[in-house]
matplotlib code that plots the C-alpha trace (Angstrom):
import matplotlib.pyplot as plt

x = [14.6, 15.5, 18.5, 20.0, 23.4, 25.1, 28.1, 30.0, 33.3, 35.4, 38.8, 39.0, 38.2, 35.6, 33.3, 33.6, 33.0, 30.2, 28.4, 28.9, 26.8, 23.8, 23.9, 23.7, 20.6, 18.5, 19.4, 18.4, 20.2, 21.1, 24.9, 26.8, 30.4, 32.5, 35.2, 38.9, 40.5, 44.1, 47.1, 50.8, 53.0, 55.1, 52.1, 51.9, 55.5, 55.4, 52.4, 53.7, 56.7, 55.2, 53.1, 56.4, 57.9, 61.1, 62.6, 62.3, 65.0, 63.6, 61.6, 61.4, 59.1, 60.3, 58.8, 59.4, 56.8, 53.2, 52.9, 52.9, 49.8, 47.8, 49.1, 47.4, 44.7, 43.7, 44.1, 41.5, 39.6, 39.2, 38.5, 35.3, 34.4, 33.9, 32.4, 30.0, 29.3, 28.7, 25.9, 24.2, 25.5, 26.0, 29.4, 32.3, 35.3, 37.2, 40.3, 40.3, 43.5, 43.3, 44.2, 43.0, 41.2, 39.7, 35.7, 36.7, 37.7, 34.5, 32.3, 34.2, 33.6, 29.9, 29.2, 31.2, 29.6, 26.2, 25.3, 22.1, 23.5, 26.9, 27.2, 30.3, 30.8, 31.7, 33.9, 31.1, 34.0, 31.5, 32.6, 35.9, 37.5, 34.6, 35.4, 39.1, 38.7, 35.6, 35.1, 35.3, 31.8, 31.2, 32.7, 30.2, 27.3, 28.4, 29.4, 27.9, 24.5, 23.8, 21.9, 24.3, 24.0, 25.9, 26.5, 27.8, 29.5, 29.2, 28.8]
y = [20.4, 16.9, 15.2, 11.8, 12.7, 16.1, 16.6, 20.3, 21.4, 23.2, 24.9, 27.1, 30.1, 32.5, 31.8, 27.9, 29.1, 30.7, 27.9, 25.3, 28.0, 27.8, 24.1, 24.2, 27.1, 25.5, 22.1, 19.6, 16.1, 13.3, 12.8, 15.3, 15.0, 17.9, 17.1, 19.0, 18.1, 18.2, 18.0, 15.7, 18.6, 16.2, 16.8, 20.6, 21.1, 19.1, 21.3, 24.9, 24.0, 22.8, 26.5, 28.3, 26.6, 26.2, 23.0, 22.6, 20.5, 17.3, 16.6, 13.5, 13.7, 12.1, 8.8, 8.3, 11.7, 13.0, 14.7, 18.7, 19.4, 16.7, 17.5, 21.1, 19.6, 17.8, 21.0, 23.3, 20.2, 20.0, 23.4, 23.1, 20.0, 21.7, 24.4, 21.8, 20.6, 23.9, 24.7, 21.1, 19.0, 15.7, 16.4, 14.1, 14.8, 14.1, 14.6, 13.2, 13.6, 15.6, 13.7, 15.4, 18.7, 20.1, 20.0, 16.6, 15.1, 16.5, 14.9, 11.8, 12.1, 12.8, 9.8, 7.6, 8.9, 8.7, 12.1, 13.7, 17.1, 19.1, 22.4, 24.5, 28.1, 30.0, 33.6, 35.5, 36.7, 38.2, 39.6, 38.2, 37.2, 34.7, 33.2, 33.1, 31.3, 29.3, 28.3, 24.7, 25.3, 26.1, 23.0, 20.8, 22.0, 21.5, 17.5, 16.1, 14.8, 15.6, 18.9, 21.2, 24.2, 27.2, 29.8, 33.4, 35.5, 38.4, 41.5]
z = [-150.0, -148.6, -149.9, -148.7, -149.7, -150.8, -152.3, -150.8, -153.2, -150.8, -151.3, -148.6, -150.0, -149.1, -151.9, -151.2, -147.2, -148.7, -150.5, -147.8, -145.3, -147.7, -148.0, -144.3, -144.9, -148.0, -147.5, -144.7, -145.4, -143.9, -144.6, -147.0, -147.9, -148.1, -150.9, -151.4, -154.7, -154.6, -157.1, -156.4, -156.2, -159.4, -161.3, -160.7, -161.2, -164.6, -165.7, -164.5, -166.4, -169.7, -169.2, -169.1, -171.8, -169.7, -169.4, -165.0, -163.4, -162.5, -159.2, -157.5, -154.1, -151.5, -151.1, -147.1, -147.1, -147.2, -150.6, -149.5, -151.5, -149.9, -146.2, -147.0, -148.8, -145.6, -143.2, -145.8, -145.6, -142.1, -141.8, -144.1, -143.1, -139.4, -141.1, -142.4, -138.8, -137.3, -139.2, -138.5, -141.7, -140.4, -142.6, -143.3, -145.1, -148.1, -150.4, -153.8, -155.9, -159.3, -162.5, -165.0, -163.6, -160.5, -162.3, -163.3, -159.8, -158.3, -160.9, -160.3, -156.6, -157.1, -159.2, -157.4, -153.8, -156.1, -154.1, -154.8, -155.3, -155.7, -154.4, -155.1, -155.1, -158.0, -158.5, -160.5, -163.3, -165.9, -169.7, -171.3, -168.1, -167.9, -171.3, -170.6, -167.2, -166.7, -162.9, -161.7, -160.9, -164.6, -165.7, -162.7, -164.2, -167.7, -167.1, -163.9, -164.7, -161.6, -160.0, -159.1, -156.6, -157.7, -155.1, -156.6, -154.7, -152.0, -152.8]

ax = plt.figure().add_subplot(projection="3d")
ax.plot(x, y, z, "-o")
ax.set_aspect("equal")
plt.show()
């Protein structure tokens, strides 16, 4: 399959390692773009504490700094963006910031970078824990209008 432009969700973790090596198997493309979405710690502390029901003290990130989540952001990037690379995906990389959610930012990305395809790995959760927690992947398929490739899981 021949793509112009492909779009490669990557977090770092093996099943994201996982779908950026079959890009690099089953697709042969010119440019892809391998994409990290990333959340202002602010954002994450408001929402962890609205979960918990606690009233949080307030945090202010320092302004005269890198926000922490996108300093690690950019290191998991890097890592599959040379993934990318090594299995000859003439790759570059990119963080977008989360606003709303992670399936969300990709889409955004996608439509913006008016890639071809999406490919993101998925966990493989079957039975109620798949109704209780619906992958990112999950929620790619559902709303990009886009193909997507879904990579499951190792054994």
């Amino acid at each position: 399959m021949a793509a112009d432009l492909i779009l490669i969700a990557y977090d770092g973790s093996e099943n994201s390692k996982r779908a950026v090596q079959y890009a690099g198997r089953f697709l042969e493309s010119c440019r892809a773009v391998v994409v990290t979405a990333w959340e202002p710690m602010v954002r994450q502390a408001a929402r962890m504490s609205g979960l918990s029901g606690v009233m949080q003290p307030e945090w202010v990130p320092d302004e005269d700094r890198e926000d922490i989540a996108l300093t690690d952001a950019k290191v998991t990037n890097d890592e599959g963006l040379e993934l990318a690379n090594s299995l000859g995906l003439h790759a570059e990389g990119r963080t977008v910031e989360v606003v709303n959610a992670v399936w969300a930012a990709i889409v955004e990305a996608a439509d913006e970078l008016d890639v071809d395809i999406i490919v993101a790995g998925t966990r493989g959760t079957t039975g109620l824990r798949s109704l209780l927690q619906s992958s990112v992947a999950d929620h790619v398929l559902r709303h990009s209008h886009r193909p997507v490739l879904i990579v499951p899981p190792g054994r």
